[in-house]
N, C-alpha and C positions, 0 to 999 in steps of 0.2 A: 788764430783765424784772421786774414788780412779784412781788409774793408771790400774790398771788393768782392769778395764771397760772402761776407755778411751783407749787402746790399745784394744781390744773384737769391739770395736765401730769403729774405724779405719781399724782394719781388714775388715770389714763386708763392708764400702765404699769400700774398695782397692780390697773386691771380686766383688763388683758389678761393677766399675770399668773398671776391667778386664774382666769380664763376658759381658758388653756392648761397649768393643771398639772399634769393626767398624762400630758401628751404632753413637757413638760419634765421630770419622774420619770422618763419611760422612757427618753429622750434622754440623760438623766444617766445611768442606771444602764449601758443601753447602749455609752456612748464611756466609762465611767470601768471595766468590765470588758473591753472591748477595749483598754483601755490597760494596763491588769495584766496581761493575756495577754501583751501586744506585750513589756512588761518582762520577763514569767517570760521566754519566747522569747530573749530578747537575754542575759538572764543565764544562761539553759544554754547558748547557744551561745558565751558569753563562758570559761564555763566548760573547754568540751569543745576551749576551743583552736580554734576552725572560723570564729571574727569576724577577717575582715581588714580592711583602711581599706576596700574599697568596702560592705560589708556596715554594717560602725558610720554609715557617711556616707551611708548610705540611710536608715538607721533613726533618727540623731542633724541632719542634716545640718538646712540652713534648709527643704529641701523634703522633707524623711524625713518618717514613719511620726507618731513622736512630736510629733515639733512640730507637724504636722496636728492631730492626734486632740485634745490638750490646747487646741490653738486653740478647735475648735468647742465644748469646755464653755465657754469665756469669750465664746461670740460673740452669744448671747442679752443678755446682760449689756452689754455696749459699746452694742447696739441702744438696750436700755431707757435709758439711759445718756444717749445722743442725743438721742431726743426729750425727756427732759427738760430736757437745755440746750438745747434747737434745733436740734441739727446735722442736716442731711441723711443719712437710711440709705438706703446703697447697697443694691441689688437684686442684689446677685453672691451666689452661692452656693458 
């Protein structure tokens, strides 16, 4: 990949970007207060003695709560990511 299509490929993120960022503000603000909820939540119930293994394995587990929510702030990111090197983005949501 010369430089000049790595900079043409950069641009193109940096317009779309720009062109979507109060719908990525809101995105952010949205999943990054739902993830502080979902913590306070696990920490009182951590607290009150009421978290057994299938409760923490819902909320920690590989398909729990947290590792969801935190996925989708990082997943705009991996996209912009890709086109920049070329890799194919998937359409899964």
């Amino acid at each position: 990949m010369t430089e000049e299509e790595l900079n043409a490929r950069f641009n193109v993120v940096e317009k779309l970007t720009n062109l979507f960022k109060f719908e990525r503000m809101l995105h952010l603000v949205v999943t990054s207060t739902s993830l502080i909820i979902l913590f306070a939540s696990i920490i009182l119930t951590i607290q009150k003695e009421k978290a057994g293994s299938t409760e923490l394995t819902l909320m920690f587990g590989s398909s729990g709560l947290i590792t969801y929510a935190a996925g989708r702030l990082l997943r705009m990111w991996d996209q912009a990511l890709k086109v920049i090197v070329g890799g194919k983005i998937d359409e899964k949501i």
